[in-house]
Residue frames relative to the residue before (quaternion, step in Angstrom):
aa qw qx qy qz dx dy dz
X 1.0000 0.0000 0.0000 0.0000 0.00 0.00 0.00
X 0.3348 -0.8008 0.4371 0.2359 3.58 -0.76 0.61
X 0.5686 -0.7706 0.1766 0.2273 3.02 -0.82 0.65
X 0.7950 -0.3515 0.1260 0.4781 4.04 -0.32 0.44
X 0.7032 0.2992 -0.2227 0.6053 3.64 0.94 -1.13
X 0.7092 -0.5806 0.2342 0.3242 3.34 0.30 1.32
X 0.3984 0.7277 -0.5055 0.2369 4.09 1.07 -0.32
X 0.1963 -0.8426 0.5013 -0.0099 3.41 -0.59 1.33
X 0.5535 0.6323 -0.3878 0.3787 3.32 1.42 0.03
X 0.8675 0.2109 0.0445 0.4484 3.18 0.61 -2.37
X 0.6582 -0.6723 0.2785 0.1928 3.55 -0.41 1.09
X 0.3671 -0.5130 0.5900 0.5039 3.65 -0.92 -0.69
X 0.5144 0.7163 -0.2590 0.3941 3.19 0.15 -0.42
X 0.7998 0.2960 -0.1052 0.5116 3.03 0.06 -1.88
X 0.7074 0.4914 -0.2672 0.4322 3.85 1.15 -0.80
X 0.4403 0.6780 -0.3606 0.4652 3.60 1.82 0.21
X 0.6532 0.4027 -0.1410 0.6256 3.45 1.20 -1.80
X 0.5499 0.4594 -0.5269 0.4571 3.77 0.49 -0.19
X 0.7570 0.3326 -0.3433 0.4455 4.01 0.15 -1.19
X 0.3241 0.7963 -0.4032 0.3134 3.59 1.62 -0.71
X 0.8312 0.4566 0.0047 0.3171 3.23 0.16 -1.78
X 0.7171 0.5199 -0.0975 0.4539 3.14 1.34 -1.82
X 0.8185 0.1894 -0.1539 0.5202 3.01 0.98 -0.76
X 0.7177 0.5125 -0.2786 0.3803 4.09 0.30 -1.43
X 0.7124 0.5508 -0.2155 0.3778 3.40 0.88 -1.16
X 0.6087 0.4921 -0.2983 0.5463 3.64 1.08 -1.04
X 0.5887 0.4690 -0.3708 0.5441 3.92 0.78 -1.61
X 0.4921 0.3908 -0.5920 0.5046 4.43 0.04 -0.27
X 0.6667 0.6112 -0.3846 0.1845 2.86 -0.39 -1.93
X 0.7298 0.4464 -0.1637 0.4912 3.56 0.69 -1.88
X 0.7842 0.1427 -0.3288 0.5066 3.77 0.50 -0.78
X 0.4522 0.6085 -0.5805 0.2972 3.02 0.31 0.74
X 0.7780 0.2794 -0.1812 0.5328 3.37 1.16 -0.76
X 0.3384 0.5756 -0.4696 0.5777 3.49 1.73 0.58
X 0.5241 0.7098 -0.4011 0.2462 3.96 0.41 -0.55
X 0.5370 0.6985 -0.2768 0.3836 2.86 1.62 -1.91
X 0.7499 0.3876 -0.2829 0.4553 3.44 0.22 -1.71
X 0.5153 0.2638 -0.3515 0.7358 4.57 0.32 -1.23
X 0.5179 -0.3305 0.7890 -0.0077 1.43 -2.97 0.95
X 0.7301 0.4755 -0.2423 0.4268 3.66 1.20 -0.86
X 0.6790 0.4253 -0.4027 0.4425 3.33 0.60 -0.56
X 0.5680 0.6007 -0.3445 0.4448 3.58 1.26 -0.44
X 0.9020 0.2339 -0.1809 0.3147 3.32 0.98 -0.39
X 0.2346 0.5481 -0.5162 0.6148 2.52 2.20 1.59
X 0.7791 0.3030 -0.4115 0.3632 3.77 0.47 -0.01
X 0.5375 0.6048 -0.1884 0.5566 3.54 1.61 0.05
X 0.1809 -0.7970 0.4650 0.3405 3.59 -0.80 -0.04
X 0.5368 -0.5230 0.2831 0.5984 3.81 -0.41 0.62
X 0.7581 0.4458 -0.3298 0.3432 3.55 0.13 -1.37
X 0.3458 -0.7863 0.4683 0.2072 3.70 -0.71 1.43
X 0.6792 0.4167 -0.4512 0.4019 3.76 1.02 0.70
X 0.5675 0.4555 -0.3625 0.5823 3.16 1.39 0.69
X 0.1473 -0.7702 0.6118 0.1035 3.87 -0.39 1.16
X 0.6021 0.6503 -0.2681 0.3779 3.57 0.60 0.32
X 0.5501 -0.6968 0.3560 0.2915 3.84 -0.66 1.54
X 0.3423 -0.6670 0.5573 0.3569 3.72 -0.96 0.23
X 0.7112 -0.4429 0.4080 0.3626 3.59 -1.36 -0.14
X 0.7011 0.3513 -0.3358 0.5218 3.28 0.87 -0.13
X 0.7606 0.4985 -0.2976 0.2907 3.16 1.07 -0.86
X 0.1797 0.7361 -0.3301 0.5629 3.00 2.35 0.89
X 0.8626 0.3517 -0.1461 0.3330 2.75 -0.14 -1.50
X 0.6210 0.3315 -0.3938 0.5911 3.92 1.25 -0.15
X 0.4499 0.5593 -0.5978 0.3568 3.98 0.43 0.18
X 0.7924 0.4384 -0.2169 0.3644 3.06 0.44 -1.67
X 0.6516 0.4066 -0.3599 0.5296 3.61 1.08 -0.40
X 0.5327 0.4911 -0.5387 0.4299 3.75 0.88 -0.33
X 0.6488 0.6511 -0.3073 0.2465 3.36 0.53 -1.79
X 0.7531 0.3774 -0.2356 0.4848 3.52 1.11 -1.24
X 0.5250 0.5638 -0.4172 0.4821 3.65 0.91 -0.53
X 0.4111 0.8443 -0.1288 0.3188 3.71 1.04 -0.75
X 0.8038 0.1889 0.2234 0.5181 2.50 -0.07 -2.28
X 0.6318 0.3749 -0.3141 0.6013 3.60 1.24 -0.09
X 0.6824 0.4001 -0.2751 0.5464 3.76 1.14 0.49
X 0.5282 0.4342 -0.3746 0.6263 3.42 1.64 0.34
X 0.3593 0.7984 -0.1588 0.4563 3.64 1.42 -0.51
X 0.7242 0.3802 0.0976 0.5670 2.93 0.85 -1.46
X 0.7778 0.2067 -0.2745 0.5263 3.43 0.43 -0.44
X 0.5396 0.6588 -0.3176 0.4171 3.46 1.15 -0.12
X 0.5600 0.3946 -0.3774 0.6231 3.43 1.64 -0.48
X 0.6633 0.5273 -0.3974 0.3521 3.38 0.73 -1.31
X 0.8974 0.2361 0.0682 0.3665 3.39 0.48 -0.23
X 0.6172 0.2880 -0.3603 0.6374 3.72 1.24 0.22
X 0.6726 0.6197 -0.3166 0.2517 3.33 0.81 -1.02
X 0.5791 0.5787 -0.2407 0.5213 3.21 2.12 -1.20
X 0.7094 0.3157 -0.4495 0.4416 3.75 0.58 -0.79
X 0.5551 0.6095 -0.4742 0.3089 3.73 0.83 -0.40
X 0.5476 0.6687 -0.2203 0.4521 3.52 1.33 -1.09
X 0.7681 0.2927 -0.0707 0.5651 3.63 0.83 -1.04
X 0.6406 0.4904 -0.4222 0.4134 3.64 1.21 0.32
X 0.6770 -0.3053 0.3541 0.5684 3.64 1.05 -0.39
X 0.6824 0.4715 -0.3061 0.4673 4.16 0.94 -0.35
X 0.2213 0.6630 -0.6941 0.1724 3.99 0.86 0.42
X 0.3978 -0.5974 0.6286 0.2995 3.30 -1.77 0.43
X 0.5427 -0.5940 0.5867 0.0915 2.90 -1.70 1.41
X 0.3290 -0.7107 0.5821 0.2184 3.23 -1.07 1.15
X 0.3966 -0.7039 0.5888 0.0226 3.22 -1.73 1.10
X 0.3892 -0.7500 0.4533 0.2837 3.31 -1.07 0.30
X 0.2665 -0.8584 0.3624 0.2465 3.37 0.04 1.47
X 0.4984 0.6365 -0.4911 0.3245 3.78 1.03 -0.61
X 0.7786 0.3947 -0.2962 0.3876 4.01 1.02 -0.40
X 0.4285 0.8043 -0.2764 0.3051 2.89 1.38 0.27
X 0.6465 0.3478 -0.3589 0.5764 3.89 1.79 -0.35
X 0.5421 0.3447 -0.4843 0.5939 3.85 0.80 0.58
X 0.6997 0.3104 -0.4847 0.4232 3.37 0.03 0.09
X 0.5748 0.6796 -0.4557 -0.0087 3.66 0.39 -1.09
X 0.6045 0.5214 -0.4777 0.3668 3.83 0.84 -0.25
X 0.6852 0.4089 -0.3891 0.4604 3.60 1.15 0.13
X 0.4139 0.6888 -0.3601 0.4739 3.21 1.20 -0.26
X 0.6692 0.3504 -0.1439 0.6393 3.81 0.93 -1.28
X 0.5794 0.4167 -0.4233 0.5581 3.90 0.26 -0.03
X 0.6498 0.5730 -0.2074 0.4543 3.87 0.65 -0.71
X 0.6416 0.5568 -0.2104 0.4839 3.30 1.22 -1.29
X 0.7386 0.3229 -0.1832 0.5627 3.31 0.61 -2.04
X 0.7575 0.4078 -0.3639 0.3570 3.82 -0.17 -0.56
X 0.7410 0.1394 -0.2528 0.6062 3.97 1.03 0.09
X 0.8330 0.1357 -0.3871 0.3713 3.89 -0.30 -0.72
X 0.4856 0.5477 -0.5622 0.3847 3.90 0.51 0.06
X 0.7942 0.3025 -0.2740 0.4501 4.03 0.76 -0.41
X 0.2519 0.5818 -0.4796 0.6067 3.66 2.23 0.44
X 0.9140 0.2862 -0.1647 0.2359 3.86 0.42 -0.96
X 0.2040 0.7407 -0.3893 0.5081 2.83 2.03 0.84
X 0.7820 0.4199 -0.2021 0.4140 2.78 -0.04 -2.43
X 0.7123 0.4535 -0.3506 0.4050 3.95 0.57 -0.84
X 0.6634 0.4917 -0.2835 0.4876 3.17 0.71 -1.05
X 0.7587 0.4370 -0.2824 0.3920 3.70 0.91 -0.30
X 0.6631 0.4416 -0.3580 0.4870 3.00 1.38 -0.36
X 0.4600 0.4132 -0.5815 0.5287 3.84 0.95 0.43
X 0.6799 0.4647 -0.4476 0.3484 3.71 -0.20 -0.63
X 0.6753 0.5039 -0.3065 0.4428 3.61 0.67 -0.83
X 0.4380 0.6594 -0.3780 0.4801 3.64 1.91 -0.29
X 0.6975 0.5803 -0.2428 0.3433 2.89 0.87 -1.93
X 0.7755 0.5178 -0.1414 0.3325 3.45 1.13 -1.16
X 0.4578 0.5621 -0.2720 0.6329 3.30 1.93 -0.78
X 0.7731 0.1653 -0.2957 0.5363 4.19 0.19 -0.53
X 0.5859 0.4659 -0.4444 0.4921 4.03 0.55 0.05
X 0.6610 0.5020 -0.3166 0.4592 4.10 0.01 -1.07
X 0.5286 -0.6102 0.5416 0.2344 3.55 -1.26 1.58
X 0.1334 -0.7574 0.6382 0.0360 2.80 -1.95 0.59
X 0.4892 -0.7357 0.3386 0.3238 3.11 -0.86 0.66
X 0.5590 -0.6559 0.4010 0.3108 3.31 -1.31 1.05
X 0.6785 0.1353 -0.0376 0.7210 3.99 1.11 -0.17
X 0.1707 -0.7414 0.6490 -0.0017 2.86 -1.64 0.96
X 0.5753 -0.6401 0.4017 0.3130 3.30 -0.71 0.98
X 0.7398 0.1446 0.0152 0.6569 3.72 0.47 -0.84
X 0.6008 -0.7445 0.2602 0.1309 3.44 -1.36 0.98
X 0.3268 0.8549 -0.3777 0.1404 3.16 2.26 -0.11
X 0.0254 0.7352 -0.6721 0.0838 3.06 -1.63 0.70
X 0.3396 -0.7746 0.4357 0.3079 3.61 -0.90 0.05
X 0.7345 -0.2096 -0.0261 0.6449 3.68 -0.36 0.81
X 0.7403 -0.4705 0.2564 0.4059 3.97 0.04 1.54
X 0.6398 0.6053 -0.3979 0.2566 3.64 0.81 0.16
X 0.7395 -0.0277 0.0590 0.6700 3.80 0.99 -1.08
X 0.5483 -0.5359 0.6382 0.0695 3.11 -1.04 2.08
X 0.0570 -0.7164 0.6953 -0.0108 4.04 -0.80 1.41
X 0.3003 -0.5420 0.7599 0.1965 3.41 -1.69 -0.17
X 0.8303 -0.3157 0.2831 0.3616 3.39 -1.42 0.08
X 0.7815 0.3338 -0.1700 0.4989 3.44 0.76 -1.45
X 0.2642 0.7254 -0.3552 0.5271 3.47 1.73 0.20
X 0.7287 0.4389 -0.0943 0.5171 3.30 0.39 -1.23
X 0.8887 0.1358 -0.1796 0.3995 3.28 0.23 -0.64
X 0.2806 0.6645 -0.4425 0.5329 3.21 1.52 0.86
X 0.7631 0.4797 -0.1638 0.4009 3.63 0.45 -1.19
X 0.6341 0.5844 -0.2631 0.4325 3.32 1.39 -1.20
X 0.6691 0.6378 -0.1943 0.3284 3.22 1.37 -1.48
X 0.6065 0.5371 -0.0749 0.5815 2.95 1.22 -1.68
X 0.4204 0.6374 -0.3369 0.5509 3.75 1.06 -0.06
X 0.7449 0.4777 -0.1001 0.4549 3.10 0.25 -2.06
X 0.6619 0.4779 -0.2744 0.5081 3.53 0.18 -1.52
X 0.6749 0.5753 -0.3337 0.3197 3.44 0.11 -0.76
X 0.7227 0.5021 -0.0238 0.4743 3.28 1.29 -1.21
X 0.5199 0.7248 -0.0916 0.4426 2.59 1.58 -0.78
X 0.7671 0.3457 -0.0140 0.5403 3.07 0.62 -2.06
X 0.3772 0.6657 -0.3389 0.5474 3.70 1.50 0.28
X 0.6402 0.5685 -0.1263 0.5010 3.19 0.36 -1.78
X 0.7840 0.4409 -0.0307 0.4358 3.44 0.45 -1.55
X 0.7508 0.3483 -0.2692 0.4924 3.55 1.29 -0.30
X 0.4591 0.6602 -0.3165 0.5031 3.51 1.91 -0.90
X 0.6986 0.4082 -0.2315 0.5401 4.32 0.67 -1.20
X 0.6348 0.5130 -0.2971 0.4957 3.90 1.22 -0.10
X 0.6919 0.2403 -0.3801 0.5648 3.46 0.63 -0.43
X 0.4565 0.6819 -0.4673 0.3291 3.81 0.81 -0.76
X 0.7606 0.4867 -0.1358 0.4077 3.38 0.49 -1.92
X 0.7468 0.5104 -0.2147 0.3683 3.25 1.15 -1.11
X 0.6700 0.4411 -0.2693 0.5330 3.36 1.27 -0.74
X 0.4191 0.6089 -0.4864 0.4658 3.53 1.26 0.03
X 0.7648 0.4569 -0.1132 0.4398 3.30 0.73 -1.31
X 0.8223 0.3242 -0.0697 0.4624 3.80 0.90 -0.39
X 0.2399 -0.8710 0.3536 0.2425 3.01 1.99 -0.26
X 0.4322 -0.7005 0.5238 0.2194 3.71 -0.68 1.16
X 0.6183 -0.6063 0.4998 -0.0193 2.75 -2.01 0.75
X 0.6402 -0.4592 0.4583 0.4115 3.55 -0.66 -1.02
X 0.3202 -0.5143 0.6286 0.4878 3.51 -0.13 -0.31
X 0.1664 0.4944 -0.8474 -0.0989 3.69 -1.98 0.06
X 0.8303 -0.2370 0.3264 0.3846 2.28 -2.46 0.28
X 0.2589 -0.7924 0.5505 0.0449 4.20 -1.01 1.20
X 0.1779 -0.7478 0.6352 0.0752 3.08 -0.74 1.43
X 0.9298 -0.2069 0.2179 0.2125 3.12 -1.56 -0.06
X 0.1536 -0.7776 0.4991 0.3502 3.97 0.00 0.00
X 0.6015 -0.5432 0.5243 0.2611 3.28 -1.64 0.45
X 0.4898 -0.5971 0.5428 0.3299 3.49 -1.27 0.58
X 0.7495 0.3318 -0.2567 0.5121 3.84 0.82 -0.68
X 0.8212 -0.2813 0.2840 0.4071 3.86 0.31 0.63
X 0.7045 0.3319 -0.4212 0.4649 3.66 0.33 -1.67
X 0.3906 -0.4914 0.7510 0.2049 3.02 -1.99 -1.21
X 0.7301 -0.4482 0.4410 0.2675 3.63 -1.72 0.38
X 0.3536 -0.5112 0.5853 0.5207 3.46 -1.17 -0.55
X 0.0438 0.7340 -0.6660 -0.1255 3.64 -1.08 -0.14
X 0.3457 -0.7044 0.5991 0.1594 3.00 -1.73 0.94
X 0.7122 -0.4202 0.3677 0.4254 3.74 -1.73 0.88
X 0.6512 -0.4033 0.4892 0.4171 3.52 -1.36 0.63
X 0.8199 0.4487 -0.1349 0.3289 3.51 -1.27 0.32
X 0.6523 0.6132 -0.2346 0.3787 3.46 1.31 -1.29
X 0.2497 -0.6299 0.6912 0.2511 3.72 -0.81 0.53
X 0.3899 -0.6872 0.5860 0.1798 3.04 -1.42 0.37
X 0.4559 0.5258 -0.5507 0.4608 3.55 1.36 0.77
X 0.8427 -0.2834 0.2952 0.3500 2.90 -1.84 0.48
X 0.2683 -0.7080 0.5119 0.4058 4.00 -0.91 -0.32
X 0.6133 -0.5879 0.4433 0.2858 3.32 -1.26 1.21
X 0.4526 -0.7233 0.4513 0.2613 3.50 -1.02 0.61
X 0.6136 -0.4951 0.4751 0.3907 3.91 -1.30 0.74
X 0.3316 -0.6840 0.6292 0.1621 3.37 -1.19 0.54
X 0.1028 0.7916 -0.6020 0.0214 3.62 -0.58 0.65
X 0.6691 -0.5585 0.4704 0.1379 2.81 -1.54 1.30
X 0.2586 -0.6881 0.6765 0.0434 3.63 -0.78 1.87
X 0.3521 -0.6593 0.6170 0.2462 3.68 -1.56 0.93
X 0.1838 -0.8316 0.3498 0.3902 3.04 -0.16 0.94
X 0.6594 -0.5477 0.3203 0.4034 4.04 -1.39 0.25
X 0.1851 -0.6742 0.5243 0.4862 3.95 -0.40 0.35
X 0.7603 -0.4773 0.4103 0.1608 2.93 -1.97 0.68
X 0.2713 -0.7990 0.4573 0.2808 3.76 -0.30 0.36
X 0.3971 -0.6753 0.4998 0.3694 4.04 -0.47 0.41
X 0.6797 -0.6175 0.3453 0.1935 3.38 -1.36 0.81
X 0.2519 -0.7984 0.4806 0.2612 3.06 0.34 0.88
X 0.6707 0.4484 -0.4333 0.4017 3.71 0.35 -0.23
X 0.4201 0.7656 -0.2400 0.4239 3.51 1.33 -0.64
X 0.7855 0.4424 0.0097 0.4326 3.08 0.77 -1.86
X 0.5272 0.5338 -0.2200 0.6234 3.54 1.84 -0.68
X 0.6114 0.3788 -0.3673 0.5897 3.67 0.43 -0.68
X 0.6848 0.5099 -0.3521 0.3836 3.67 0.02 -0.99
X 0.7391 0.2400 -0.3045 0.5508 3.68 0.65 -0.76
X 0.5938 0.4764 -0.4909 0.4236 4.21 0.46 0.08
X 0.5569 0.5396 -0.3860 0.4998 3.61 1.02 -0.34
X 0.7334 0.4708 -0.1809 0.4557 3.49 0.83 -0.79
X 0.5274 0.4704 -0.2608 0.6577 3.56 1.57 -0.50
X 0.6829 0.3348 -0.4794 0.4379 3.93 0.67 -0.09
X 0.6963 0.5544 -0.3799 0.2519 3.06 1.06 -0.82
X 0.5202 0.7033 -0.2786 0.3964 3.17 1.64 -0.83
X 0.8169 0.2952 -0.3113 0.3855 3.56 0.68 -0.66
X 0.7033 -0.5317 0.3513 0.3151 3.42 -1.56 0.42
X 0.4993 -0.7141 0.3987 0.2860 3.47 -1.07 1.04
């Protein structure tokens, strides 16, 4: 069913699993491997009683609020910090014309949920999967001597921690490149201006054309005719009484 402001493209639904992904799923991800270090958060995902392997109702109810508090703080560093090296690698966001944007907007939202909501997965997941790779015990000896280029001694889930976080990475590339593509198809690009900052949620600033002042524009000069001058009327009196003396006889 579509949704109230008239968007015929991208569901309820589909805009549930979009915030789904972006945000709740990574924020698990992290306390999940935050658990390792608390005894408590472990036994909000656990139940106390060790013949029961299975969460309580409350201990629901603070996942799901941890999970989103989380994942809207991975969010955050993910602009604070993927978004910039993406910015400086070749992936700045392209500026759009916003005036087509309320005829366009049910594709605009189809665009959103079907590429950056899974752009904010892959980022948002690959910090959590950080979170887990420096939070998740290790063993105190290792059977065999493996490391990666002589710096951090890994274990198994080591390994596939890194690979993943590899992946995602590429991924969430992949996943922003087919978003501005699609989008500027759809909104048609601009100029470059002077580039502020990106936004943690996708949009962007106004910005003005390279060059532009943000004062007012100066008015056109225009050319005044000028007025002809009027002769002096007192001038003009002397001039004819001089001429009335001269006129009469000595």
């Amino acid at each position: 069913m579509a949704d109230q402001s008239g968007n015929q493209w991208s569901s309820g639904s589909t805009q549930q699993f979009g915030l789904l992904i972006a945000y709740v799923l990574p924020g698990f991800v992290a306390l999940w491997g935050l658990s390792y270090q608390s005894p408590l958060l472990r036994q909000w995902l656990t139940s106390p009683q060790a013949s029961v392997d299975f969460p309580t109702i409350g201990g629901f109810l603070y996942v799901a609020l941890a999970s989103i508090a989380l994942g809207m703080t991975l969010s955050a560093v993910r602009w604070l910090v993927i978004d910039r090296i993406n910015e400086h690698t070749g992936m700045a966001r392209p500026r759009w014309d916003d005036t087509r944007l309320q005829q366009n907007l049910g594709a605009y939202n189809l665009l959103r949920d079907i590429h950056y909501r899974y752009y904010q997965f892959h980022a948002n997941g690959l910090l959590a999967l950080l979170v887990v790779l420096a939070a998740h015990p290790r063993p105190r000896k290792l059977d065999t001597a493996e490391d990666i280029w002589g710096l951090l001694p890994v274990d198994v889930l080591d390994a596939v921690l890194l690979v993943l976080i590899v992946v995602f990475f590429m991924t969430a590339r992949d996943n922003l490149a087919k978003y501005h593509h699609r989008v500027t198809i759809l909104l048609d690009h601009l100029p470059e201006p002077e580039r502020s900052p990106p936004m943690s949620n996708g949009g962007h600033k106004p910005e003005t054309e390279k060059g532009a002042a943000a004062k007012p524009p100066k008015p056109a000069k225009t050319h005044e005719i000028p007025r002809p001058t009027e002769p002096d009327k007192r001038v003009g009196r002397g001039a004819k009484k001089s001429q009335q003396d001269e006129d009469q006889p000595a």
